[in-house]
C-alpha positions in Angstrom: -0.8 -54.4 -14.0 2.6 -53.8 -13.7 5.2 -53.2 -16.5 7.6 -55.8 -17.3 10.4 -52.7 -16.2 9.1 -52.3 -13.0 8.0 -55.9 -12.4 11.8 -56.8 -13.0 13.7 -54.3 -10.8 15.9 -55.7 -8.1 15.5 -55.3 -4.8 18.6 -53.2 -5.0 17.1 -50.3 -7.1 13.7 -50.7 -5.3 15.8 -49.9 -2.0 17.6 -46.9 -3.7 14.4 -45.2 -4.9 13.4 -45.6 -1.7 16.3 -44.0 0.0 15.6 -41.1 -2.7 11.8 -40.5 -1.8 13.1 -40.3 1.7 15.5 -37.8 1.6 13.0 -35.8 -0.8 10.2 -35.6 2.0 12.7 -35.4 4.5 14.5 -32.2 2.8 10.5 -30.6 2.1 9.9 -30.9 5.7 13.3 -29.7 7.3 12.5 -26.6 5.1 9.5 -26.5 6.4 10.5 -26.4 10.1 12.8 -24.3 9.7 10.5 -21.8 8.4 7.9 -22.7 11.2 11.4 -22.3 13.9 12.2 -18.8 12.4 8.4 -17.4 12.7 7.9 -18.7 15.9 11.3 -16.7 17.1 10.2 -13.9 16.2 7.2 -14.1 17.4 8.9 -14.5 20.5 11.3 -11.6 20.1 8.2 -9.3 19.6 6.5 -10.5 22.8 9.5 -9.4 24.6 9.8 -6.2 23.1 6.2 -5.6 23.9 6.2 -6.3 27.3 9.6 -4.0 27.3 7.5 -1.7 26.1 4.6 -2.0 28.6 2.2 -2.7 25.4 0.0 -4.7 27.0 -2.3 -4.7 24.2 0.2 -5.7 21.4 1.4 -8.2 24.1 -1.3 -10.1 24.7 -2.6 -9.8 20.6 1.3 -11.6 19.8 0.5 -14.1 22.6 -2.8 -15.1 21.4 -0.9 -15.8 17.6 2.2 -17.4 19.5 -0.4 -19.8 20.9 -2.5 -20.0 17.9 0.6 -21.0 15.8 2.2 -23.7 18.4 -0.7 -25.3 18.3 -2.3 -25.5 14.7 0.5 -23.5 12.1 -0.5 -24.0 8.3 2.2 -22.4 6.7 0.0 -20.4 4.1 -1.5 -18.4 6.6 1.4 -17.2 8.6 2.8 -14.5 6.0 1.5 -11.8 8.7 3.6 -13.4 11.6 6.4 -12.8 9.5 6.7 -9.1 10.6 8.5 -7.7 7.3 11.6 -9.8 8.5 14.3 -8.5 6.7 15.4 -12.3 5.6 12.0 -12.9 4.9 12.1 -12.5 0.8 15.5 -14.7 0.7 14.4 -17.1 3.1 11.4 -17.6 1.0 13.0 -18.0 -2.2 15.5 -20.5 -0.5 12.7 -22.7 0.6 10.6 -22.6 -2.8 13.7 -23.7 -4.4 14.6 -26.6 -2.2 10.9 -27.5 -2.2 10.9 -27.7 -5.9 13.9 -29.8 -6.1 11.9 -32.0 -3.6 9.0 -32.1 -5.8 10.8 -32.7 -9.0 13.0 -35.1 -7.1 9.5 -37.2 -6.0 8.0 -37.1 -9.6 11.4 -38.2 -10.8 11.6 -41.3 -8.7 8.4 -42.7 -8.3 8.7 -45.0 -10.9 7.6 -48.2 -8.3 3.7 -48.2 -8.5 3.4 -48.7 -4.5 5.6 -45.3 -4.5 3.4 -43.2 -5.9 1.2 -42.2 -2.8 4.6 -41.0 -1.1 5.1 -38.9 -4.2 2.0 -37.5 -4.6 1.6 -36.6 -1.2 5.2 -34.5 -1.3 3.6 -33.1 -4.7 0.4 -32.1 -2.9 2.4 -30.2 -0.2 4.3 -29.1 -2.8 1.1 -27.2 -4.6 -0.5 -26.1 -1.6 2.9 -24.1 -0.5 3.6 -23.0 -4.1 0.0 -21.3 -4.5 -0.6 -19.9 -0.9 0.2 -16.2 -0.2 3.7 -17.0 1.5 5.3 -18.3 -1.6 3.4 -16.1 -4.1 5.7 -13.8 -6.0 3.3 -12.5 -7.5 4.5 -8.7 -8.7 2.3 -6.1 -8.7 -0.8 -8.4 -9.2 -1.5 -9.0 -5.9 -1.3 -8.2 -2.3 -2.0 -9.0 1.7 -2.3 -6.8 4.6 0.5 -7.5 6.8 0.0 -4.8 9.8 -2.3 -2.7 11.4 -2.1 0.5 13.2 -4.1 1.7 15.5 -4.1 4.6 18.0 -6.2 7.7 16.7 -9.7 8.5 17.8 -11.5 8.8 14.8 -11.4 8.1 11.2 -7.8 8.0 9.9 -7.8 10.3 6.3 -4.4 10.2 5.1 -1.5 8.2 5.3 2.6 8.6 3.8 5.8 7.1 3.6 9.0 9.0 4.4 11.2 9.1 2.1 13.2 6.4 3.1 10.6 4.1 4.0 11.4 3.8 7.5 8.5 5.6 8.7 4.7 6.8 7.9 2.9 10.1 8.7 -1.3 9.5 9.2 -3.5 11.5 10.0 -6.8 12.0 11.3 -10.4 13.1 12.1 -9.3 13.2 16.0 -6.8 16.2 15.0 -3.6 14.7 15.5 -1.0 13.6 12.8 0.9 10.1 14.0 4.4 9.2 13.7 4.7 5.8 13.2 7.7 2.6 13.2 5.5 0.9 10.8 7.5 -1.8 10.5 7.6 -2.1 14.4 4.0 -1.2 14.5 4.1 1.3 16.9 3.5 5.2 17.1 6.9 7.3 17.7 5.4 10.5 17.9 1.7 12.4 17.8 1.9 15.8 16.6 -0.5 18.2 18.3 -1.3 21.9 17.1 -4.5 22.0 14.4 -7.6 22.5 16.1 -9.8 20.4 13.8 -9.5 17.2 11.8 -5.9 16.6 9.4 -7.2 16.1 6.2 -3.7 15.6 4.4 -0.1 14.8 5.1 3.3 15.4 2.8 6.8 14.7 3.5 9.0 17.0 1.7 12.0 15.3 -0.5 14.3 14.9 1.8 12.7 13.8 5.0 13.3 16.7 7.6 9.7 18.5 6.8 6.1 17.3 7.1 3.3 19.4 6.1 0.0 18.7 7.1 -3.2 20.1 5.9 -6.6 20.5 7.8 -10.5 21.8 8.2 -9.3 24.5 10.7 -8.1 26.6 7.7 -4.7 26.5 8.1 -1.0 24.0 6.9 1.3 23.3 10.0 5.0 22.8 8.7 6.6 20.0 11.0 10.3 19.9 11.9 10.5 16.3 12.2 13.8 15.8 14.3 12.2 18.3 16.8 8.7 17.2 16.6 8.2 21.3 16.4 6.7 23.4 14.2 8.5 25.3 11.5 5.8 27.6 10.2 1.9 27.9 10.5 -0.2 28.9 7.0 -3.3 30.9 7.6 -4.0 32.6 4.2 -7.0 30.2 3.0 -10.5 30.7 3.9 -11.6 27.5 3.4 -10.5 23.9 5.1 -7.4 23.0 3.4 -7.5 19.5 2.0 -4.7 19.4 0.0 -0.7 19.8 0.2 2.1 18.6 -2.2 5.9 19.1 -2.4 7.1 19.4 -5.8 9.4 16.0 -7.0 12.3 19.0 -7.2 11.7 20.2 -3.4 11.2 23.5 -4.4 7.9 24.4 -4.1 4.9 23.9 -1.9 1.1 23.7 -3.4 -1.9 23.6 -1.0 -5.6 23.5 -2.2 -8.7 24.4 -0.1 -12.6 24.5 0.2 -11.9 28.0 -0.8 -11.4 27.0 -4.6 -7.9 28.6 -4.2 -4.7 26.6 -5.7 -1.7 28.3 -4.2 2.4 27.9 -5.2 4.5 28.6 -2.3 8.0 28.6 -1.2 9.7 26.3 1.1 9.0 28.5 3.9 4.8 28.6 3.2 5.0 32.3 1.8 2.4 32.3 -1.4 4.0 32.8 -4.4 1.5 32.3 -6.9 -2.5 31.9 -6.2 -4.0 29.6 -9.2 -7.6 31.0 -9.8 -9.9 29.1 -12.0 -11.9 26.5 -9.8 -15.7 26.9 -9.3 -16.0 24.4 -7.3 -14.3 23.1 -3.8 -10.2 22.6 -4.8 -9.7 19.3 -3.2 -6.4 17.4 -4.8 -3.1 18.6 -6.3 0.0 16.4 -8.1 3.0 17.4 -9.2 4.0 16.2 -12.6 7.3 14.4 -12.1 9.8 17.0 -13.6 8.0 19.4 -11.1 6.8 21.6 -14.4 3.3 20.8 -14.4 0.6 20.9 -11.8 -2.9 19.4 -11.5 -5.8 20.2 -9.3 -9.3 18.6 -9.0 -11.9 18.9 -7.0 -16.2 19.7 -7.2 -19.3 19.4 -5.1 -19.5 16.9 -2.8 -23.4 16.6 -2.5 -23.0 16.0 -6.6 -21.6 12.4 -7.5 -22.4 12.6 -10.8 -22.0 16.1 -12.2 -19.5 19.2 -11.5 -16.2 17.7 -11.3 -13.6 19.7 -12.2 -9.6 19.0 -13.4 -7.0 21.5 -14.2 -3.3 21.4 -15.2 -1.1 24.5 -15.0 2.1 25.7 -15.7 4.2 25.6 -12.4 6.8 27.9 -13.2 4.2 31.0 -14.1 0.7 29.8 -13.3 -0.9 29.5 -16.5 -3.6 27.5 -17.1 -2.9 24.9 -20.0 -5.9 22.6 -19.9 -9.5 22.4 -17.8 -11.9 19.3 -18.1 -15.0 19.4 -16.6 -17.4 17.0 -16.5 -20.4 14.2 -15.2 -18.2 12.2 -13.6 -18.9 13.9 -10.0 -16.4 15.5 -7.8 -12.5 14.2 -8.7 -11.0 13.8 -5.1 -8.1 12.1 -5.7 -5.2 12.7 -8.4 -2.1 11.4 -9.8 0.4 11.7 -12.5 1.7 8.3 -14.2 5.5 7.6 -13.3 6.3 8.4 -17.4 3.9 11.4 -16.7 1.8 11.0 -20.1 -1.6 10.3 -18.1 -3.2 11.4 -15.4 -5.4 9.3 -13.0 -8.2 11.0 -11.4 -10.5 9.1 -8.3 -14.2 10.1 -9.0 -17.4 10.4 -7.2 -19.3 8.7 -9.6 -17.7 5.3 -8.8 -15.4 5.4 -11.9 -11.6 6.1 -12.3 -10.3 7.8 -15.3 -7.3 8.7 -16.9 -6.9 11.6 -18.7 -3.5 12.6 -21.2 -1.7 15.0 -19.2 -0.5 17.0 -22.5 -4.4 17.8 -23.5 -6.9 16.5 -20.9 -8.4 13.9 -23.1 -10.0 11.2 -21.6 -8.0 8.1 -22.3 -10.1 5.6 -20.1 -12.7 4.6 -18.0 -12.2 1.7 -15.1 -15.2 0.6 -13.6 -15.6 -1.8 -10.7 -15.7 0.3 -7.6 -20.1 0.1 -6.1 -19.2 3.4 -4.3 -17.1 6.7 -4.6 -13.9 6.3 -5.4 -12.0 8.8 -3.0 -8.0 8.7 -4.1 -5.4 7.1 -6.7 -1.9 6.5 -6.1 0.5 4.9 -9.4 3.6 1.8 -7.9 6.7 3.8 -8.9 7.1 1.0 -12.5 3.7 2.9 -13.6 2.7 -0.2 -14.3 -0.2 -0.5 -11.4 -3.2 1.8 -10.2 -4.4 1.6 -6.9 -7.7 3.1 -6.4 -9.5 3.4 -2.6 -13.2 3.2 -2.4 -16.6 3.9 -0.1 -17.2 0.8 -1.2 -14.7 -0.4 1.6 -11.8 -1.6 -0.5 -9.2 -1.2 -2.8 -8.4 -2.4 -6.3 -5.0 -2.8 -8.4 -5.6 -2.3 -12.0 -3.3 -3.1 -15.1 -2.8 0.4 -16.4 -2.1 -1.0 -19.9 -5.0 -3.1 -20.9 -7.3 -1.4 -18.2 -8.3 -4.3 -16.2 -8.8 -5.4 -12.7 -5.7 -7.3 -11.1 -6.9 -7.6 -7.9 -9.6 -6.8 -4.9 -7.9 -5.8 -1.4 -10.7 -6.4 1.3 -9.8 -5.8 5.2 -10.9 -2.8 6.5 -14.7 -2.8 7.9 -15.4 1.0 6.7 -15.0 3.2 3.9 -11.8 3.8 2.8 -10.6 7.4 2.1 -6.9 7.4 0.5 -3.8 4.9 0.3 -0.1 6.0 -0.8 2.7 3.5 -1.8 6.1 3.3 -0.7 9.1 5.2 -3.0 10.2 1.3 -3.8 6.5 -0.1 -4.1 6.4 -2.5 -2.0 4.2 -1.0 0.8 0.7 0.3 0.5 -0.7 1.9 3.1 -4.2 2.4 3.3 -7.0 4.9 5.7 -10.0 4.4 6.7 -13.9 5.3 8.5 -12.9 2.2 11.0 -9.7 4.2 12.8 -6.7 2.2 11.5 -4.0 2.5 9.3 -3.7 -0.9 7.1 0.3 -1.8 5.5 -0.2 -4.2 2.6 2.8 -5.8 1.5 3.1 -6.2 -3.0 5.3 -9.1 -4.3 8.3 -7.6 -6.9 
């Protein structure tokens, strides 16, 4: 039964709600076309610039999602046709907010009882936008793949950001180490001159230098303007899995099979060897005032004993802390942002965190069902990123030591991931050949 208010309301005011809950649902869909219209141009502009290209691969792959979209676009799944767009966040946050007003507007107004399925449809829309992964700003809590590389051979192993973001170094099993246009999605260059698989790659601070580390013994320094080399190190005796510029771009660390930590300069000439390991010297970090150093490594046939962490002085080489312990090999390390703890990746499935002034263990975060291979911190400190065997990666809350979130996409085991300097951008390597970008809310 209906209320003696609503019961009594003239035509007039009937016909003016009316007119509202029109121009509400009117409003929410123009918004949403013009999201659809923008997506759908450039989708468009990418065809062309593939074809221009003579990328008949990505050309036909865009065609099949131009079609796919024009026929049957639900506007929660098409975050990955966006492209990283760079209107995409504003033009996002300009259609949640005109949807809201929509959506308040509705619930507002639908005070006639034969109203309400008009309003509750433009709230249901409403929902279903406001909780699917295109309008989720999530932070650092969540995240979705939004491009993937492909090109090399064989399993991709590492992956990083330049400096400025605009492109990413990977590098792989096949021997090569790829330049790409991530954003673009396509390989600029493919650097040629180790003679085995690239097991690691490092900008240095300011861009110009790569470094790349690999099983054939040696570290190639990149020009990067040239695509030529600058110097080749040949000093290790063992495959060279590690290599690290300082924070201060002053000094170059590389770590190897051959349980050798060296401190170099700029150029690659040694400058001090760190001796201390027992077991294989796998990962080094610089703390983020460039002082402190830490290595870790072990035995790879052992995931649950002989891992090994060490921090040392930078500046001289001394040794100021060693943990070993049952937590297998450590393969993976990183210093915290605020550089009080240090996250390690373990063999035995775990990740821990150890205080970087004493080498206590702080924590413990299980959830990984397989090795966990590398850790990488967002630049707030606030989220750990962990890469897996298991085939994925999580994002754990650093203060309370929980799981945020489960990243699932590539169909192999994952070996390491490395964030953007703004944290935006995770890039991720794997057994299945591709590079994966995931893309973080603020």
């Amino acid at each position: 039964m209906c209320s003696l208010f609503i019961c009594g309301m003239a035509a007039a005011d009937e016909e003016a709600v009316e007119k509202k809950l029109a121009a509400s649902k009117s409003e929410f869909e123009k918004t949403i076309e013009k999201l659809r219209g923008g997506l759908l141009e450039e989708l468009k502009k990418k065809a062309k610039a593939a074809q221009k290209s003579g990328d008949l691969s990505l050309l036909e792959k865009i065609e099949a999602e131009t079609k796919a979209f024009e026929e049957n676009a639900e506007l929660p799944k098409l975050l990955p046709l966006l492209l990283l767009t760079k209107n995409y966040e504003s033009d996002l946050r300009k259609a949640k907010s005109k949807l809201e007003a929509a959506y308040e507007t509705a619930i507002k107004e639908h005070t006639m009882a034969d109203q309400r399925a008009s309003a509750k449809t433009i709230q249901q829309e409403y929902e279903k936008f406001k909780t699917s992964s295109v309008a989720s700003q999530g932070g650092e809590d969540s995240a979705i793949e939004v491009r993937r590389l492909e090109g090399h051979s064989a399993c991709t192993v590492m992956s990083a950001f330049s400096p400025d973001g605009k492109t990413l170094a990977s590098s792989s099993e096949d021997g090569t180490v790829r330049i790409w246009d991530w954003l673009a999605g396509k390989s600029q260059k493919i650097l040629e001159g180790h003679t085995a698989g690239v097991l690691f790659v490092a900008y240095s601070p300011d861009g110009k230098t790569l470094a790349t580390a690999s099983r054939d013994k040696t570290v190639i320094l990149w020009n990067l303007a040239k695509g030529q080399k600058r110097a080749i190190i040949n000093d290790h005796t063992g495959a060279v899995s590690g290599v690290v510029y300082s924070p201060d771009g002053r000094t170059l660390a590389t770590a190897s099979d051959d349980t050798l930590i060296i401190l170099r300069n700029l150029d690659g000439k040694p400058r001090i060897k760190l001796k201390g390991h027992k077991q294989t010297a796998i990962a080094v970090a610089f703390s983020p005032d460039s002082k402190t150093l830490v290595s870790a490594g072990g035995d790879w046939g052992d995931a649950e004993k002989r891992g090994e962490v060490k921090a040392w002085n930078a500046a001289n080489g001394k040794e100021l802390w060693s943990v070993a312990g049952d937590f297998g090999g450590v393969w993976g390390v990183a210093f915290s942002p605020d550089a009080k703890s240090i996250a390690g990746a373990c063999l035995d499935g775990s990740v821990r965190l150890w205080d970087a002034a004493t080498g206590k263990e702080l924590s413990m975060l299980k959830g990984h069902s397989d090795r966990v291979l590398w850790v990488a911190y967002t630049p707030s400190g606030k989220t750990l990123a962990s890469a897996s065997y298991d085939g994925t990666v999580r994002l754990w809350d650093v203060a309370v030591g929980k799981e945020k979130a489960v990243l699932k996409g590539h169909t192999d085991k994952l070996s390491r991931l490395a964030f953007s300097s703004d944290g935006r951008s995770l890039a991720t390597t794997s057994n299945d050949q591709t590079i994966r970008i995931w893309q973080l809310g603020k």
